[in-house]
MARBAMI-863040 format. One record per residue: residue number from 1; chain; x, y, z of N, C-alpha, C in turn. Coordinates in nm, 2 decimals, m for minus. Layout:
<rs>
[NUM,A,[X,Y,Z],[X,Y,Z],[X,Y,Z]]
...
</rs>
This chain:
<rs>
[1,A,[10.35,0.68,7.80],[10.40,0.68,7.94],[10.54,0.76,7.95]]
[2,A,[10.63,0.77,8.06],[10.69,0.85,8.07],[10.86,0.77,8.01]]
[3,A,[10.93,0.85,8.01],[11.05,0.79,7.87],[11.18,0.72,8.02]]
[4,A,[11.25,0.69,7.94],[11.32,0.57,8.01],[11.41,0.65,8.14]]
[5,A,[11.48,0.76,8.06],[11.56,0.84,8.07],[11.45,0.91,8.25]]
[6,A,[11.34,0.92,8.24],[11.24,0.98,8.29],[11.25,0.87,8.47]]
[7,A,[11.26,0.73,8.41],[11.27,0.66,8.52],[11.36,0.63,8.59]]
[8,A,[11.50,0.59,8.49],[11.60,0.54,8.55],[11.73,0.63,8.59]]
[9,A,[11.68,0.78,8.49],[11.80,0.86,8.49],[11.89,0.86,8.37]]
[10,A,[11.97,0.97,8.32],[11.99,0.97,8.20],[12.11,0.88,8.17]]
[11,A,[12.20,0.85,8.25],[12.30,0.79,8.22],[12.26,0.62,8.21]]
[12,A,[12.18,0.57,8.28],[12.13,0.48,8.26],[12.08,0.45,8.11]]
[13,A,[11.99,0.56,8.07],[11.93,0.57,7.93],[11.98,0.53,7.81]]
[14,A,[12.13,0.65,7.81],[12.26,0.67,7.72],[12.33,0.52,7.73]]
[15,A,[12.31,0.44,7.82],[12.40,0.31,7.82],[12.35,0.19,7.75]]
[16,A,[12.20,0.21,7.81],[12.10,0.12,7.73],[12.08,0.15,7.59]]
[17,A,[12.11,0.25,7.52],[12.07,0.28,7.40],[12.21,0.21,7.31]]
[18,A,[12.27,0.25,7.41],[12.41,0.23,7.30],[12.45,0.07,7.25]]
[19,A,[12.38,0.00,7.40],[12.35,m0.15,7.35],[12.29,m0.20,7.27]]
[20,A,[12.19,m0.13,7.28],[12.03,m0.17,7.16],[12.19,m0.12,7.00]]
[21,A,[12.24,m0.05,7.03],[12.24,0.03,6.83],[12.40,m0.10,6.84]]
[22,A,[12.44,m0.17,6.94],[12.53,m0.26,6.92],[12.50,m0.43,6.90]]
[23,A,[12.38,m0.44,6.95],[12.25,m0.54,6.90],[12.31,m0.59,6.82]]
[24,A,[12.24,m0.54,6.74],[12.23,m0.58,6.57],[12.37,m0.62,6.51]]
[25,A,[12.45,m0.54,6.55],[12.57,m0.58,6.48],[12.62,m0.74,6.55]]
[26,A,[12.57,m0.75,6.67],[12.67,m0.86,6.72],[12.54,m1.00,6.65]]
[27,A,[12.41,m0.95,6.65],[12.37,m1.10,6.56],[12.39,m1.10,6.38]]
[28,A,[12.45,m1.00,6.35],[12.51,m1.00,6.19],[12.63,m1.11,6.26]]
[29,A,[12.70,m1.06,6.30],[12.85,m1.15,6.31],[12.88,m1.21,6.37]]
[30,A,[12.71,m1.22,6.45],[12.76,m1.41,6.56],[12.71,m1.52,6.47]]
[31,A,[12.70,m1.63,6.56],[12.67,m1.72,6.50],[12.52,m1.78,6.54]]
[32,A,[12.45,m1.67,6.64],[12.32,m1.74,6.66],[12.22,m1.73,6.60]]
[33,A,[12.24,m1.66,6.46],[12.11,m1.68,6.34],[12.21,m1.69,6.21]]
[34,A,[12.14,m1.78,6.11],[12.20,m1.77,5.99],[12.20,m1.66,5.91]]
[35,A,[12.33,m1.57,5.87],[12.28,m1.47,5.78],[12.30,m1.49,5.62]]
[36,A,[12.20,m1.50,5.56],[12.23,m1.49,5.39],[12.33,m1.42,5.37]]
[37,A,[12.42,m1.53,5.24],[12.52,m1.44,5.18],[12.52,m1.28,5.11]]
[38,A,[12.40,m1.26,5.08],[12.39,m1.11,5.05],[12.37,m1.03,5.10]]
[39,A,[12.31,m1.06,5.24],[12.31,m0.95,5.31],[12.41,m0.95,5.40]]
[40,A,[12.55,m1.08,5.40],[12.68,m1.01,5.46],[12.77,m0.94,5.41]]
[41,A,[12.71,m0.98,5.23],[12.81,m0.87,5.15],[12.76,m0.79,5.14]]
[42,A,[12.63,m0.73,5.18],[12.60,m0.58,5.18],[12.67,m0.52,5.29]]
[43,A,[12.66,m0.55,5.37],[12.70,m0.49,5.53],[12.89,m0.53,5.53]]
[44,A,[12.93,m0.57,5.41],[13.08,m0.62,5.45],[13.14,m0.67,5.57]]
[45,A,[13.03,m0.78,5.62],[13.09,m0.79,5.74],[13.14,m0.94,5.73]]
[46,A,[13.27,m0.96,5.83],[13.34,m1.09,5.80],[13.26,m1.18,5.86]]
[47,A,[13.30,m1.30,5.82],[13.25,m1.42,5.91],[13.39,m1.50,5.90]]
[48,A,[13.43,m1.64,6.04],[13.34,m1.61,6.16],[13.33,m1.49,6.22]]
[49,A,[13.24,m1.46,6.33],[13.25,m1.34,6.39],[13.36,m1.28,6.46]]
[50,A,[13.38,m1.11,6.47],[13.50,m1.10,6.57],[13.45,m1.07,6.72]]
[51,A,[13.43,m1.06,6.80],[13.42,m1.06,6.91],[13.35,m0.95,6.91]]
[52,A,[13.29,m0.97,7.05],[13.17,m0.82,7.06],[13.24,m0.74,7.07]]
[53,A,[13.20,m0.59,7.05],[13.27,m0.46,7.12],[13.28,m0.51,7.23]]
[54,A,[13.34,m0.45,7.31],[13.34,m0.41,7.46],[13.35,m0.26,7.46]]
[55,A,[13.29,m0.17,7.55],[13.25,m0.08,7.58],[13.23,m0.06,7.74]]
[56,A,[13.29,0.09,7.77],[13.29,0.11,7.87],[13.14,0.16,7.94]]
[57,A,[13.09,0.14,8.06],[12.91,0.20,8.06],[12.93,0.37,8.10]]
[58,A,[12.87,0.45,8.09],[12.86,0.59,8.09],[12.86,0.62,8.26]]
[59,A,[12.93,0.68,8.29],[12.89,0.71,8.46],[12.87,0.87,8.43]]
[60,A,[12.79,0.88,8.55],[12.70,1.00,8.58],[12.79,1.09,8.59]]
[61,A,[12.77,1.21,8.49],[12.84,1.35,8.50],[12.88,1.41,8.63]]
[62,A,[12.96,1.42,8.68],[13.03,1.46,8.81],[12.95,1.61,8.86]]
[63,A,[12.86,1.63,8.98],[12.80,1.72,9.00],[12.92,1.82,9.03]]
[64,A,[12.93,1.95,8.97],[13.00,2.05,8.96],[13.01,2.17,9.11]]
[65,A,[13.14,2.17,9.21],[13.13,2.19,9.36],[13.05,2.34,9.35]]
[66,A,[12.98,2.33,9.44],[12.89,2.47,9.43],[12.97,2.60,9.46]]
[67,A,[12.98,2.71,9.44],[13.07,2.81,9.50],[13.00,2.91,9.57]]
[68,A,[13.07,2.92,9.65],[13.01,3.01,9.81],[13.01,3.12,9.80]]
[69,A,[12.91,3.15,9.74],[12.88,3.32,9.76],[12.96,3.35,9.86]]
[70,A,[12.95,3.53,9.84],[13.06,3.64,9.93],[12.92,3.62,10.04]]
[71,A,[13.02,3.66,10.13],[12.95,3.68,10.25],[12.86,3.85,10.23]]
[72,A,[12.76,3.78,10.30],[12.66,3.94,10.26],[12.67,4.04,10.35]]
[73,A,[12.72,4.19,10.28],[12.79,4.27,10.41],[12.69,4.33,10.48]]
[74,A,[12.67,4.34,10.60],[12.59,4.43,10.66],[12.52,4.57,10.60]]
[75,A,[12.40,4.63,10.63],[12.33,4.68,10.51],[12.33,4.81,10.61]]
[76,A,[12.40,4.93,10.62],[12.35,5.02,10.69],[12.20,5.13,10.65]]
[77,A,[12.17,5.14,10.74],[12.01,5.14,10.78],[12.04,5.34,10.85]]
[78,A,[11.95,5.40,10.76],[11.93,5.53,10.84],[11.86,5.53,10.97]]
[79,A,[11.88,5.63,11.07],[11.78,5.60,11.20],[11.64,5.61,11.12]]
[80,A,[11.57,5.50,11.23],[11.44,5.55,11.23],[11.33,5.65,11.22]]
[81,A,[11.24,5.64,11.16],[11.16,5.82,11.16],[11.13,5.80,11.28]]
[82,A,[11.09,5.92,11.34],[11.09,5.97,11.49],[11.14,5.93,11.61]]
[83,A,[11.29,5.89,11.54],[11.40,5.88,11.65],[11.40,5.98,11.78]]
[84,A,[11.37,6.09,11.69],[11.43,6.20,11.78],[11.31,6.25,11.89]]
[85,A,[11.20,6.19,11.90],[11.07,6.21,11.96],[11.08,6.12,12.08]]
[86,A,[11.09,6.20,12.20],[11.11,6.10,12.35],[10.93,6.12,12.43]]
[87,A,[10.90,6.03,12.42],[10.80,6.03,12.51],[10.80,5.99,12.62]]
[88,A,[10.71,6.09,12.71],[10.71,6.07,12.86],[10.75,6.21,12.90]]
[89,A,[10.75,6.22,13.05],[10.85,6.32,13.11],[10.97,6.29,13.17]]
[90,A,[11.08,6.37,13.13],[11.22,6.36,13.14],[11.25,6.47,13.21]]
[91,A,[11.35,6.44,13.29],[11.42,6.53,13.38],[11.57,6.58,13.30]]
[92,A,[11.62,6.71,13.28],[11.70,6.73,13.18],[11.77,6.86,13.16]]
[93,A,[11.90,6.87,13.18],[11.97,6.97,13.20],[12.03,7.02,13.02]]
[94,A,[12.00,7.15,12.99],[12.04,7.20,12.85],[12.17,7.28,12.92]]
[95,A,[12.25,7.26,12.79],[12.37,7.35,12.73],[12.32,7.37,12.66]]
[96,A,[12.35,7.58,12.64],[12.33,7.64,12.53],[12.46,7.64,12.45]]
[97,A,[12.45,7.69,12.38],[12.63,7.76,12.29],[12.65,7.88,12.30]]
[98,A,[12.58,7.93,12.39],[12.65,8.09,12.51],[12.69,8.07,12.62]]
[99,A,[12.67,7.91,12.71],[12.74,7.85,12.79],[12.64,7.84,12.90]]
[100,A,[12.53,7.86,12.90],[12.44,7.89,13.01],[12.35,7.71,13.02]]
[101,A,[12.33,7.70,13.16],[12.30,7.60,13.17],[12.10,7.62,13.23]]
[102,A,[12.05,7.49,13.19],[11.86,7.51,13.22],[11.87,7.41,13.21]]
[103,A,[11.76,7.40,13.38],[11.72,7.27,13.41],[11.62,7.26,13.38]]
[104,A,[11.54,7.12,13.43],[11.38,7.11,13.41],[11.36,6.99,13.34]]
[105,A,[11.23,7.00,13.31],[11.14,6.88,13.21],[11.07,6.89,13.14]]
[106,A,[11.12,6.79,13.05],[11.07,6.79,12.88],[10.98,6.70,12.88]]
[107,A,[10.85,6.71,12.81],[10.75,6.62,12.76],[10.72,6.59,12.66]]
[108,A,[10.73,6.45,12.60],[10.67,6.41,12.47],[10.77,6.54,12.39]]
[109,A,[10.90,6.53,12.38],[10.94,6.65,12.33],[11.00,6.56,12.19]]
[110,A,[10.98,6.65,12.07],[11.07,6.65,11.97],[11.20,6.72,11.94]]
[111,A,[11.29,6.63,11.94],[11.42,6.71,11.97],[11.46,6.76,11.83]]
[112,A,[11.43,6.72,11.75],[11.42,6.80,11.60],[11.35,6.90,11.58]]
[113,A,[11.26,6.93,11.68],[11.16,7.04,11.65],[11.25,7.16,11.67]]
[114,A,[11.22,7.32,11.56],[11.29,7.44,11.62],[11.28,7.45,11.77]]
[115,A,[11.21,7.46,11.82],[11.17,7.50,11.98],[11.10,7.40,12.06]]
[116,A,[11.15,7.38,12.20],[11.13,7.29,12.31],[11.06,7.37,12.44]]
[117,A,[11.00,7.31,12.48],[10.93,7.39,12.56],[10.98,7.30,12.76]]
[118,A,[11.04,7.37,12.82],[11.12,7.29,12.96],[11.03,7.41,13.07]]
[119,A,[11.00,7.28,13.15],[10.94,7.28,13.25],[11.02,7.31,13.35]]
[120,A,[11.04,7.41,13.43],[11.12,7.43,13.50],[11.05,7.40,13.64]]
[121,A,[10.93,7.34,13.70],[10.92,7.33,13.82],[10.89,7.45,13.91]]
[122,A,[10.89,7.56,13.87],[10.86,7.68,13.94],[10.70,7.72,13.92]]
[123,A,[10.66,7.85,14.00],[10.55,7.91,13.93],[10.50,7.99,13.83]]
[124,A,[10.58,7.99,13.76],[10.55,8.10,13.64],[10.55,8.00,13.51]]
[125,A,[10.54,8.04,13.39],[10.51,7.95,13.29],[10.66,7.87,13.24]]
[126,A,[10.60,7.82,13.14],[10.75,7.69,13.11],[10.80,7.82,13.00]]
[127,A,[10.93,7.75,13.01],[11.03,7.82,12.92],[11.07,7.72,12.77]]
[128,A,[11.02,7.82,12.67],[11.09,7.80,12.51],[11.17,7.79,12.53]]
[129,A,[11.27,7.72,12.46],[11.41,7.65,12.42],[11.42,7.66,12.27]]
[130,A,[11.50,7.74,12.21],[11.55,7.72,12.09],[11.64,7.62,12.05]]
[131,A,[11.61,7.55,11.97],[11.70,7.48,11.96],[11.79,7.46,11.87]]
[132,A,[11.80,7.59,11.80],[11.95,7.63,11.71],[12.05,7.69,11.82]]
[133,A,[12.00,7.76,11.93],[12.13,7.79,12.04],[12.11,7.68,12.12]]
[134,A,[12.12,7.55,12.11],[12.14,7.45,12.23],[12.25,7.34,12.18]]
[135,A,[12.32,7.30,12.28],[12.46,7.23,12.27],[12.44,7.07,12.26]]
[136,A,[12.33,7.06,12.39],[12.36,6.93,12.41],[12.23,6.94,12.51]]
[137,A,[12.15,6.81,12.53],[12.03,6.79,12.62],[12.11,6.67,12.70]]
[138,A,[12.11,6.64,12.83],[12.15,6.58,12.93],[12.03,6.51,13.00]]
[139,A,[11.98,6.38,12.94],[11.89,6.33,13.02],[11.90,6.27,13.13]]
[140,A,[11.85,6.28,13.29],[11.92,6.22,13.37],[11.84,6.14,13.44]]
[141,A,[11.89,6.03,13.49],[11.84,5.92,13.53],[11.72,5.93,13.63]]
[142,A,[11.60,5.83,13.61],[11.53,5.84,13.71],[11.55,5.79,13.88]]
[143,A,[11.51,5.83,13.94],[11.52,5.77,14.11],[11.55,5.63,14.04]]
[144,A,[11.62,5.52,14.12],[11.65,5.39,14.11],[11.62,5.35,13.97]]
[145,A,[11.65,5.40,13.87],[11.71,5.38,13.74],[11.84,5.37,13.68]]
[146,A,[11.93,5.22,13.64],[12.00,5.22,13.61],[12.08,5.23,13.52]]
[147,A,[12.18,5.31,13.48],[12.25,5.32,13.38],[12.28,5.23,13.23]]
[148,A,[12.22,5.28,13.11],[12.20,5.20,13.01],[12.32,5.11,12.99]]
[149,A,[12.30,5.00,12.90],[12.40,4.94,12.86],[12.48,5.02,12.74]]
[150,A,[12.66,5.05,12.76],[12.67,5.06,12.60],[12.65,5.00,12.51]]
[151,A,[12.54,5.05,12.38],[12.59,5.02,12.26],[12.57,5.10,12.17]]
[152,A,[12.65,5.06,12.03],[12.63,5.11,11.90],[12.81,5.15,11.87]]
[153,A,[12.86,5.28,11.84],[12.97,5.30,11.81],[13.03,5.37,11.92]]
[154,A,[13.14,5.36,11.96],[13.22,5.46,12.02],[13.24,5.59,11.99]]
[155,A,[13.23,5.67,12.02],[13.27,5.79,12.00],[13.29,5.91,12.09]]
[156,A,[13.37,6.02,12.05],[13.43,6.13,12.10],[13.37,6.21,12.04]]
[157,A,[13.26,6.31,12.14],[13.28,6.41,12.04],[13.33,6.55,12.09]]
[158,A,[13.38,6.64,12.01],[13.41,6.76,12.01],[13.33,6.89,12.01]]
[159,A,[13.26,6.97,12.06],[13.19,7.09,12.06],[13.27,7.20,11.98]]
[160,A,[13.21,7.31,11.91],[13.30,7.39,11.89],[13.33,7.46,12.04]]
[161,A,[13.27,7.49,12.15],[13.39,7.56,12.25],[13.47,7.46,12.31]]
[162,A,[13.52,7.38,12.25],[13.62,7.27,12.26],[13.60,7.21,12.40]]
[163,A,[13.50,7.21,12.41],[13.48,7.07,12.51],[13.42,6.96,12.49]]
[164,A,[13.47,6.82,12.54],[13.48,6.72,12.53],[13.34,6.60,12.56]]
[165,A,[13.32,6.51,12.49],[13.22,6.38,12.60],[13.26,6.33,12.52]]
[166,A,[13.25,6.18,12.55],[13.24,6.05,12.50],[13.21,5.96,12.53]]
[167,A,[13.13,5.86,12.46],[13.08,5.75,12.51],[13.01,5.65,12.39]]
[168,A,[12.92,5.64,12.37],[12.88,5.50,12.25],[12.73,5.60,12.20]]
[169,A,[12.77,5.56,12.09],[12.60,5.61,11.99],[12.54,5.52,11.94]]
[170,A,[12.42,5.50,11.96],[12.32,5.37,11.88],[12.29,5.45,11.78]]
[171,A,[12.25,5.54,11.74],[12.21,5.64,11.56],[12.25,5.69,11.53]]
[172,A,[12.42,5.73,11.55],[12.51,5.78,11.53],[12.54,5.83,11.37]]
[173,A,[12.45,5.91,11.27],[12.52,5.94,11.16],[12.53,6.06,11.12]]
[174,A,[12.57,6.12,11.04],[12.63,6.22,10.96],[12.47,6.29,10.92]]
[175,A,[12.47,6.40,10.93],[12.33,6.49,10.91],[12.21,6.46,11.01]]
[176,A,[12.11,6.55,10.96],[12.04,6.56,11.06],[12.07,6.65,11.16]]
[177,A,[11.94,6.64,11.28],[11.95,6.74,11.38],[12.04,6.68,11.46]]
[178,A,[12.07,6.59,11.50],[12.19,6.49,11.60],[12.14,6.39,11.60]]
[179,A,[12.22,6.34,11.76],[12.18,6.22,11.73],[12.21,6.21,11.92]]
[180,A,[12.16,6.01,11.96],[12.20,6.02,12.11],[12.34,5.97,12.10]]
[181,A,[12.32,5.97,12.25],[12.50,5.90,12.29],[12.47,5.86,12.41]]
[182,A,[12.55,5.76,12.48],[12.54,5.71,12.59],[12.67,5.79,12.64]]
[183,A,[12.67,5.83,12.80],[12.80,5.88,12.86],[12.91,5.72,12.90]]
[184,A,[13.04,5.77,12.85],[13.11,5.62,12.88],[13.16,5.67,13.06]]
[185,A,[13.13,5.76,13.06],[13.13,5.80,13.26],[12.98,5.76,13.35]]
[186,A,[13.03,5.65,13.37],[12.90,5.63,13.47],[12.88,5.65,13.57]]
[187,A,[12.97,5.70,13.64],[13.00,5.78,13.78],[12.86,5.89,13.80]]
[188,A,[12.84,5.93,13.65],[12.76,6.07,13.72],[12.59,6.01,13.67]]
[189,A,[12.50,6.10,13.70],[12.39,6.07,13.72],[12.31,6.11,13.54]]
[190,A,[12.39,6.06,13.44],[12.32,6.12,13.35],[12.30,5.98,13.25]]
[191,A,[12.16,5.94,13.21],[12.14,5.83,13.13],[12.18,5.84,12.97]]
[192,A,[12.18,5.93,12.94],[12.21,5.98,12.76],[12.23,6.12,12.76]]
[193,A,[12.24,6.16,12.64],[12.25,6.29,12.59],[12.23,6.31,12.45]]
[194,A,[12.14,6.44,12.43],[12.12,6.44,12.27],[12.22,6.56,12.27]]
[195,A,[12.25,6.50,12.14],[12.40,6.63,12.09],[12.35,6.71,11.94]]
[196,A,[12.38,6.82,11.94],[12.27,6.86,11.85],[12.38,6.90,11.73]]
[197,A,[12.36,6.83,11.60],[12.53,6.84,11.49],[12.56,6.97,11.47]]
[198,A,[12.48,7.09,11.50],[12.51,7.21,11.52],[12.58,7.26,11.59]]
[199,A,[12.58,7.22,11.67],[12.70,7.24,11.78],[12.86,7.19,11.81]]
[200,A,[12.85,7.05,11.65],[12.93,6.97,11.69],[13.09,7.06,11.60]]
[201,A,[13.21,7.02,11.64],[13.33,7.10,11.58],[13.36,6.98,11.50]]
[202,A,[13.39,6.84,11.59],[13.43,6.70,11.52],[13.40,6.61,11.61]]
[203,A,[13.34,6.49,11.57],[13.31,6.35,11.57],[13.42,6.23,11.57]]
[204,A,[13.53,6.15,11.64],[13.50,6.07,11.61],[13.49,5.96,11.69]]
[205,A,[13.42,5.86,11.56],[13.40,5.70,11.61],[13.52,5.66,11.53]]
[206,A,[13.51,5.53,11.66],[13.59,5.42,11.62],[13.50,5.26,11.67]]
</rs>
């Protein structure tokens, strides 16, 4: 069957044992069995008896305070694969980096891809878009469509022909073809903007 220590817990065990191995000694040198003379001179033990040990009982090992791990730091996370892929049709004004501006609409566009193809709404065919001469894509809001909420990081950014925007980036990192941004101007009619790091002079967040 299963051991004592098993039932009652170990310090229980260790207290009981220690009793049993003090047993013996206290009926050598009590007086409630007769012991032959030779076997008190083997054991040298006096008579009358001296008093039992007294002994303190074992108390349970003090459980040791646990210590509190470091707080776990936030794990930054690359954008998602095909961040840069907007599906649907978008209404959307380009900067190039020769300064020229093109309107129109983009579909199901990959904004990582070399070339975009913008719908200009006219009769003649859509126009290619390179997208190593482009600055910045300006998505703009649909009829009674409201202006996103900021989030992600703050930031400023810089163009090389030193002009200005700023406003909050949800995938805001370092490499790659860009990345979005929310405008922190909500006055005007534009829901996001892809900025393309090619174009960019300096970045920053805070």
């Amino acid at each position: 069957g299963p051991t004592v220590h098993k039932i009652f817990g170990d310090a229980i065990a260790i207290n009981a044992g220690t009793a049993c191995y003090f047993m013996g000694q206290k009926l050598l040198v009590g007086k409630e069995i007769e012991i032959p003379p030779e076997i008190s001179a083997a054991y040298d033990l006096p008579r009358p008896a001296a008093p039992p040990i007294d002994f303190e009982p074992l108390a349970p090992a003090p459980v040791a305070a646990a210590v509190a791990a470091p707080p776990a730091q936030p794990e930054v996370l690359p954008a998602p694969a095909g961040a840069a892929v907007v599906a649907g049709s978008h209404r959307v004004v380009v900067h190039t980096l020769d300064g020229h501006v093109q309107r129109g609409t983009l579909s199901d566009a990959d904004l990582e891809a070399s070339e975009l193809t913008l719908a200009t709404g006219g009769p003649g065919p859509a126009t290619p878009v390179v997208t190593s001469g482009v600055k910045a894509i300006f998505f703009m809001l649909a009829p009674g469509e409201q202006t996103p909420a900021p989030q992600g990081k703050r930031v400023r950014v810089t163009f090389r022909d030193g002009r200005q925007v700023a406003g909050f980036s949800p995938d805001y990192q370092e490499g790659g073809a860009g990345f979005f941004m929310i405008p922190a101007d909500t006055r005007t009619n534009t829901g996001r903007i892809w900025v393309y790091h090619a174009a960019v002079k300096q970045v920053s967040v805070s």
